[in-house]
C-alpha positions in Angstrom: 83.8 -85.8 40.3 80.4 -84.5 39.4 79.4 -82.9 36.0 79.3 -79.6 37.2 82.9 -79.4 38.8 84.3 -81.0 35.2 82.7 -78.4 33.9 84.1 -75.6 36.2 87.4 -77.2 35.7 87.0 -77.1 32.1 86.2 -73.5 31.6 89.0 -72.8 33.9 91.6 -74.6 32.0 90.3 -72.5 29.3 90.4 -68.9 30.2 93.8 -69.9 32.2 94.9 -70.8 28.5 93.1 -67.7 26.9 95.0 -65.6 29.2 98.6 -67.3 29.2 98.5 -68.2 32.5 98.6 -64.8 34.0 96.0 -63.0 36.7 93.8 -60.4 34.6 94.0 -58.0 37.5 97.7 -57.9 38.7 99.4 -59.4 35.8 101.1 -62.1 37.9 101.2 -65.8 37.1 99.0 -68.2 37.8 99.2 -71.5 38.7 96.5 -74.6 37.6 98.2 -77.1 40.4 97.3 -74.7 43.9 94.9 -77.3 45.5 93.7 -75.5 48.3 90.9 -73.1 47.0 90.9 -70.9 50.1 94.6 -69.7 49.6 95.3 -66.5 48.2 97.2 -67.2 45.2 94.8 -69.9 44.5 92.4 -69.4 41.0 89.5 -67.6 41.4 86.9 -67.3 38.2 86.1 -63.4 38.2 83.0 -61.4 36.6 84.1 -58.9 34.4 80.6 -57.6 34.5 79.7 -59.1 38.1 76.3 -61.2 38.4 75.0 -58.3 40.8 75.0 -56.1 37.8 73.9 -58.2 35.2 76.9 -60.1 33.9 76.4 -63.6 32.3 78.5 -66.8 33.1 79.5 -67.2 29.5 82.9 -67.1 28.8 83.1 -63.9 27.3 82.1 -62.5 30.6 84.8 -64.9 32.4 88.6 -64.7 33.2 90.7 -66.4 35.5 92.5 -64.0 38.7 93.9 -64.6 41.8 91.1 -65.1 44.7 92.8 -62.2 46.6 92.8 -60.3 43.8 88.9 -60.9 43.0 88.1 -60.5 46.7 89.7 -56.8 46.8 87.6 -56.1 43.3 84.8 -56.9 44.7 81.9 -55.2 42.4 84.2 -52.4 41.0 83.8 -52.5 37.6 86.3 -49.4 36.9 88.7 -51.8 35.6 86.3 -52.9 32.7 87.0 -50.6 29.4 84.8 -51.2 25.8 87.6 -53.0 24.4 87.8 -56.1 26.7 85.3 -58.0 24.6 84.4 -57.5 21.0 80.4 -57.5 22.0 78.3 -56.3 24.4 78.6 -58.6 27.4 74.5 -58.8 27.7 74.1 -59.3 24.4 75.6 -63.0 23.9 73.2 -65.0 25.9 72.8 -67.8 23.6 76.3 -69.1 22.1 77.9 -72.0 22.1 81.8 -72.7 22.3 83.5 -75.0 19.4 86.4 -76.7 21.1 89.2 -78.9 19.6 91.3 -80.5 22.2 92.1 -77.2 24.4 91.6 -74.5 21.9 88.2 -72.7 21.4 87.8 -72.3 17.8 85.0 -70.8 17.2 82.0 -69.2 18.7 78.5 -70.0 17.2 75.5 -67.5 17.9 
């Protein structure tokens, strides 16, 4: 497996964890094991602020939904409310996660 799909895993497994498991859109559960990416129940990393409008691909900007769920969003962002993230989505460009094990545990700016 190549650097860049551990990492995709990775930050995956940790927005799955940061979310309990559950799709941020419907509210349904998730699950880690679906192998076939292409299903519709399989994990899908959405934009909260998509790339097409500026949105990063820090984790702060990340969460974990269903693929048919982030294929019917699409670009909507009428979903997104002030509260979702504590800053301003374009406004963290530079931090770096602390980890231990699983758990983030910090953020450094």
């Amino acid at each position: 497996m190549s650097g860049f799909m551990k990492k995709k895993r990775k930050k995956r497994e940790i927005l799955f964890q940061r979310q309990k498991g559950h799709c941020a859109i419907c509210g349904d559960e998730l699950k880690l094991s679906n192998s076939n990416p292409l299903h519709p129940n399989a994990i899908s990393i959405d934009h909260i602020i998509p790339r097409s409008l500026g949105g990063s691909n820090f984790l702060h900007n990340l969460r974990v939904v269903h693929r048919r769920c982030n294929i019917a969003r699409g670009n909507d962002i009428s979903d997104v409310t002030p509260d979702m993230s504590p800053k301003d989505y374009n406004l963290i460009q530079d931090c770096e996660l602390i980890l231990s094990g699983q758990q983030i545990v910090a953020i450094k700016h």
